[in-house]
C-alpha angles and dihedrals in degrees: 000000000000126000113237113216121195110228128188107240096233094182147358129234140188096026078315097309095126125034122207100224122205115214090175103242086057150355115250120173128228146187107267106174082107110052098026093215123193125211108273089040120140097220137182110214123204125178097352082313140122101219098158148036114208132193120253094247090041092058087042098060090040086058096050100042080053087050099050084048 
């Protein structure tokens, strides 16, 4: 099984290709051509891929039931 984490896209690379992902503790980058994920985004990655957008307060409540975990 693998734990999805929502992350806030913080910034875009290569024409948006690639989306710079901020977990918090750290940036990762991913694959974005399919999402197409805008900063500010609220985004689950899979597999170096940005597969989800998510909305603010969905990402919120994700967060805190990980954190009560």
């Amino acid at each position: 099984m693998c734990l999805a984490i929502p992350g806030k896209v913080v910034e875009l690379k290569g024409k948006g290709k690639v989306a710079v992902v901020d977990y918090g503790s750290e940036l990762r980058e991913a694959n974005n051509s399919l999402a197409n994920a805008k900063p500010g985004d609220w985004v689950i990655v899979q597999f170096g891929t940005v597969v989800e957008k998510l909305s603010e307060e969905e990402a919120k409540e994700m967060l805190s039931a990980l954190k009560e975990a």
